[in-house]
C-alpha positions as CSV (number, residue, x, y, z in Angstrom):
1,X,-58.4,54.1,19.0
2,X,-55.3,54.3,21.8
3,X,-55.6,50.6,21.9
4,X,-56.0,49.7,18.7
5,X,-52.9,52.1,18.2
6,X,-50.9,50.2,21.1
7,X,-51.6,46.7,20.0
8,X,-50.7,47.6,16.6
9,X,-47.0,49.1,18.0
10,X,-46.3,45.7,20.0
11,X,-47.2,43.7,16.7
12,X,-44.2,45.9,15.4
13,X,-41.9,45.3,18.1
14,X,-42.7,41.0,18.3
15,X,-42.0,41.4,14.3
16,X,-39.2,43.4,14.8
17,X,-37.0,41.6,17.4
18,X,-34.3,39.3,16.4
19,X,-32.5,36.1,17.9
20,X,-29.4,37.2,20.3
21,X,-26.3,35.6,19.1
22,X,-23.2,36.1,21.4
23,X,-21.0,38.3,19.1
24,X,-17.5,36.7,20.6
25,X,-17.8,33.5,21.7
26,X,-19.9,30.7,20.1
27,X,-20.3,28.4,22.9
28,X,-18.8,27.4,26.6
29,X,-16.1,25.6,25.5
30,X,-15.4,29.0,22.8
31,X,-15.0,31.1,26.0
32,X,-13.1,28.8,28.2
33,X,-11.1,28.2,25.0
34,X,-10.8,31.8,25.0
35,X,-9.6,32.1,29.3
36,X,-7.2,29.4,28.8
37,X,-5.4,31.2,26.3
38,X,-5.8,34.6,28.3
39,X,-4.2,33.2,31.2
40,X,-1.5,31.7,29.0
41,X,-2.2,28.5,30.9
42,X,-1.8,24.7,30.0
43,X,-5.2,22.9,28.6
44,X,-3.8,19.8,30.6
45,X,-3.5,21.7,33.7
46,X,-6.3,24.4,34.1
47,X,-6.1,26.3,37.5
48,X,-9.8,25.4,37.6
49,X,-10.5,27.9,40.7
50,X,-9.2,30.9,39.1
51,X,-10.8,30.1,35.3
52,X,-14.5,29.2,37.3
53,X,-13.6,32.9,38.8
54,X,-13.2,34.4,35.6
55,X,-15.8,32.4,34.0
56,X,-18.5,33.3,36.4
57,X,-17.8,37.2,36.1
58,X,-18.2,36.7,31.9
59,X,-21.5,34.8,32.8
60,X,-22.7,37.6,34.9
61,X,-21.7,40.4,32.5
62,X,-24.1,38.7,29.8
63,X,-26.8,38.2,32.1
64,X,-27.4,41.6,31.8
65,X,-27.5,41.4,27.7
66,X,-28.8,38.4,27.0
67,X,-31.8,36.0,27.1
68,X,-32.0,33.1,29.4
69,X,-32.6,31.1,26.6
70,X,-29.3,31.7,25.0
71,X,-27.9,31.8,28.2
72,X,-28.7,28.1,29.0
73,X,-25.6,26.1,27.7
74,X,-23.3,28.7,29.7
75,X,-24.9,28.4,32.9
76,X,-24.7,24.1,32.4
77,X,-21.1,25.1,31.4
78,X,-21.0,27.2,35.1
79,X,-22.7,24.1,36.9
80,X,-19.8,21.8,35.4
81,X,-17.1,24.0,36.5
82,X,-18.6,24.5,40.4
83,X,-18.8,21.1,40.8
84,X,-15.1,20.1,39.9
85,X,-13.7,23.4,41.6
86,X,-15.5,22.2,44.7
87,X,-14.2,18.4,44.0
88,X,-10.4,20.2,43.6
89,X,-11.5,22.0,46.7
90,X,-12.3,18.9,49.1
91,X,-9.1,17.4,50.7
92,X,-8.4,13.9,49.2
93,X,-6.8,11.0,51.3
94,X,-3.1,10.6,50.8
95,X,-3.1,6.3,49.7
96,X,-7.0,6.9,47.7
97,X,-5.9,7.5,43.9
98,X,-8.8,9.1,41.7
99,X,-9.2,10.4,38.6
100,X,-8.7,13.9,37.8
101,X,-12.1,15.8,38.1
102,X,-10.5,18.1,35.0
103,X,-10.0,15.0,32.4
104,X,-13.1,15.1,30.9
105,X,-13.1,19.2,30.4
106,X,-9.9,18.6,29.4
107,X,-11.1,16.0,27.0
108,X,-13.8,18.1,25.1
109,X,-11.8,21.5,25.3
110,X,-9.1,19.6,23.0
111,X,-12.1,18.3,20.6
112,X,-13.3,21.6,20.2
113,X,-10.2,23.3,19.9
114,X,-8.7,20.6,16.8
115,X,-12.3,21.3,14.9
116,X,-12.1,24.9,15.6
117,X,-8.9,25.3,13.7
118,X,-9.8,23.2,11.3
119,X,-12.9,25.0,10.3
120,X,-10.3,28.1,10.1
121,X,-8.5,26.6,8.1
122,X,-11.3,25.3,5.8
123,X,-12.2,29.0,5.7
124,X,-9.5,30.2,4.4
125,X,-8.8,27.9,1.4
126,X,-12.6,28.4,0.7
127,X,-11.4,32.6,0.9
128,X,-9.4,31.2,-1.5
129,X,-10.9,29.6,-4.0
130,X,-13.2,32.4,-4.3
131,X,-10.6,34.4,-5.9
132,X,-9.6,31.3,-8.5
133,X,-10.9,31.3,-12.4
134,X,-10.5,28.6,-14.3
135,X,-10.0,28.9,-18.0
136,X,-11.9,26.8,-19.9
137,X,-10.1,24.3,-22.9
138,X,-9.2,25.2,-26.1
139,X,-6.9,23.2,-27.2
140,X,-8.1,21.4,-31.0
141,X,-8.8,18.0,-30.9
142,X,-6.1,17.2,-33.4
143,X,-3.2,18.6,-31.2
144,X,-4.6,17.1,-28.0
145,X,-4.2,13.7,-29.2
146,X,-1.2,14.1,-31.4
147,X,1.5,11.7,-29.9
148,X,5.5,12.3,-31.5
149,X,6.5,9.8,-33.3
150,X,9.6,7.7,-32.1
151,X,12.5,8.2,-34.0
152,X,15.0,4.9,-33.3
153,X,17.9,7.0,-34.9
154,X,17.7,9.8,-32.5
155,X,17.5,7.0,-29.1
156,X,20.2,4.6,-30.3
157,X,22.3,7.5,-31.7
158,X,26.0,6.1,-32.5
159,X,25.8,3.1,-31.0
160,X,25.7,-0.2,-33.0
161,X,25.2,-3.9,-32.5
162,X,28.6,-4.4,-31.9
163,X,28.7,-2.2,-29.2
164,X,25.3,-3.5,-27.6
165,X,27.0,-7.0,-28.1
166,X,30.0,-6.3,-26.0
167,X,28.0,-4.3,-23.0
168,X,26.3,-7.1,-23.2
169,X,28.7,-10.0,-22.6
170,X,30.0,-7.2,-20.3
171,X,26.8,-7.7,-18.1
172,X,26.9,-11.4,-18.7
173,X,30.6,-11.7,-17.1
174,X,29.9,-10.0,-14.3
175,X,26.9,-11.9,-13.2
176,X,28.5,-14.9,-13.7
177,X,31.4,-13.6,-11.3
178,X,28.6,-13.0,-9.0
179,X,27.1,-16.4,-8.5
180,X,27.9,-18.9,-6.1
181,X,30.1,-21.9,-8.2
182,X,28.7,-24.6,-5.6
183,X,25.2,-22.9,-4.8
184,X,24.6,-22.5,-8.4
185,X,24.4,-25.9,-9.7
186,X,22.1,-26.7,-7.1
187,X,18.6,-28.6,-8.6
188,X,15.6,-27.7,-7.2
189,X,14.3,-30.2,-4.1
190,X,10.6,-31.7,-4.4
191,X,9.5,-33.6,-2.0
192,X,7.4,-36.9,-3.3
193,X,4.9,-38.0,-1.6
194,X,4.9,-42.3,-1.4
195,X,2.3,-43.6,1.3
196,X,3.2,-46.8,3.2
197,X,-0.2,-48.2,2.2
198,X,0.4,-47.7,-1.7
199,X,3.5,-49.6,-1.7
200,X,1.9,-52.4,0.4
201,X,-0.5,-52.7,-2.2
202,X,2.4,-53.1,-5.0
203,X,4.1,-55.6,-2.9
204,X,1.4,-57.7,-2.7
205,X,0.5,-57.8,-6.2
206,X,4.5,-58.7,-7.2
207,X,4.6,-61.8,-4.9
208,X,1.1,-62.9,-5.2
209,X,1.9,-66.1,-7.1
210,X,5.4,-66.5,-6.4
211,X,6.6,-69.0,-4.6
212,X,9.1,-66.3,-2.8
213,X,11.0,-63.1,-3.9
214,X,14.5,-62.0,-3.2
215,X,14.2,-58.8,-0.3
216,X,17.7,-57.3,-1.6
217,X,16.0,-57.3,-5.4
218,X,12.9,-55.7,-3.9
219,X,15.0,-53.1,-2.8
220,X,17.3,-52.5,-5.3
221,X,14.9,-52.0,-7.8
222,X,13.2,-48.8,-5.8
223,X,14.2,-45.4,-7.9
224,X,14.9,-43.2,-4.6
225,X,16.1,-43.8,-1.5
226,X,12.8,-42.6,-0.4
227,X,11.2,-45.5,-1.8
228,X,13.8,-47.9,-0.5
229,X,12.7,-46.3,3.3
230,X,8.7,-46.9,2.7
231,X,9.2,-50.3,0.8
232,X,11.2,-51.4,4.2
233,X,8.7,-50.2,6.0
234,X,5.6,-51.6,4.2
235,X,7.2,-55.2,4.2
236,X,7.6,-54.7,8.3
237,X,3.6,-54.0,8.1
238,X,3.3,-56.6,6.3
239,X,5.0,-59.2,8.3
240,X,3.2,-57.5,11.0
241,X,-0.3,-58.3,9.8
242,X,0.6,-62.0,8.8
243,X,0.3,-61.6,5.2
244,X,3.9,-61.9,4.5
245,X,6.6,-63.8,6.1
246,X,10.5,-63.9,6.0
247,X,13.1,-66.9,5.1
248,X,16.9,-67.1,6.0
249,X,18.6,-70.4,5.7
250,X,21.5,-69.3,7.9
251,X,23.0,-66.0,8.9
252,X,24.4,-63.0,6.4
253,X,22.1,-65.0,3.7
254,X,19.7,-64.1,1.4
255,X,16.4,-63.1,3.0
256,X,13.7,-64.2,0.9
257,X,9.8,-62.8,1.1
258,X,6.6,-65.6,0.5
259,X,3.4,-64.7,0.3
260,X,1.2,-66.5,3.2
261,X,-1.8,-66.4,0.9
């Protein structure tokens, strides 16, 4: 019966016990968070021998509270900070430059800290909106969609076409006085496009028969000076390739094109 009593108490207890949650700090980086700020010290400079100190009597004072289980990320947390105080510790050779043991702390400390504040702050408009009530709409359909009419007497008011007409030549004038006199009557440039080859072709079609055509006529005819450039140039390939050749009876005469077909 004393047994049956006993085992039925410790059933009671098991059911009874609860999960330890640290009351103040929610994590390592929560308490070291919570020494840096105590200390009134730099998170980019932590005086990493005195804040292990510190740290290490916290750890100690929960030991006596807490499970090891919830203990276990505090005590890695302990590990870290050992091993970089006893890294600070070790003397360091003067020329050897190597990267502070404290930068990756330092690294996760400011993480924590930006997402801590912002969950803060997330709390509080959440606070907030608790205490906000919306009203819902009333308003009748026919006065939600009711647009005023526009009233052209009311916008023009006393101003009449004569008026319009002369702020209007008003503007005109003084753009005009504006504008460049030489720039303005500038056209706008497009660039043509005339191949060597296609004007070739023409060429030889226009003397094919001939007994010779007149090179000054040839050129003259041409629409742009562009032209004039790649008709020169086509009768150079031309002569070039033997299909066409040139004729002067003596100098500053006529030059004369025949077709060597």
């Amino acid at each position: 019966m004393i047994e049956r009593d006993l085992e039925q108490s410790m059933k009671l207890e098991q059911s009874m016990k609860i999960d330890i949650k640290l009351d103040v700090f929610e994590g390592p980086l929560d308490l070291l968070l919570h020494l840096i700020e105590k200390n009134k010290v730099s998170i980019y400079d932590i005086p990493i021998v005195e804040i292990t100190n510190q740290y290490m009597e916290y750890i100690r004072e929960m030991e006596k509270s807490y499970s090891m289980e919830s203990m276990s990320e505090f005590l890695v947390m302990a590990a870290t900070l050992l091993k970089i105080k006893s890294k600070m510790l070790l003397p360091q050779p003067e020329k050897e430059e190597e990267e502070d043991p404290r930068e990756e702390l330092v690294r996760r400390l400011t993480e924590y800290k930006i997402y801590k504040y912002a969950a803060e702050e997330l709390k509080d408009l959440s606070v907030d909106a608790q205490k906000v009530f919306f009203k819902s709409e009333t308003v009748p359909e026919e006065i939600k969609h009711y647009e005023e009419p526009i009233r052209p007497g009311e916008i023009v008011g006393d101003v009449t076409l004569e008026k319009l007409n002369q702020i209007f030549q008003m503007v005109m004038r003084r753009k005009k006085d504006r504008e460049d006199p030489v720039r303005s009557q500038f056209g706008k440039i497009q660039k043509e496009k005339y191949k060597v080859e296609d004007r070739m072709d023409d060429i030889r079609c226009q003397i094919r028969g001939l007994k010779r055509i007149n090179f000054r006529t040839l050129l003259d005819i041409q629409p742009v000076k562009e032209m004039v450039i790649v008709t020169f140039l086509a009768v150079l390939e031309l002569m070039k390739v033997g299909e066409v050749k040139v004729v002067q009876e003596h100098n500053f005469a006529e030059i004369y094109l025949d077709s060597c077909e």
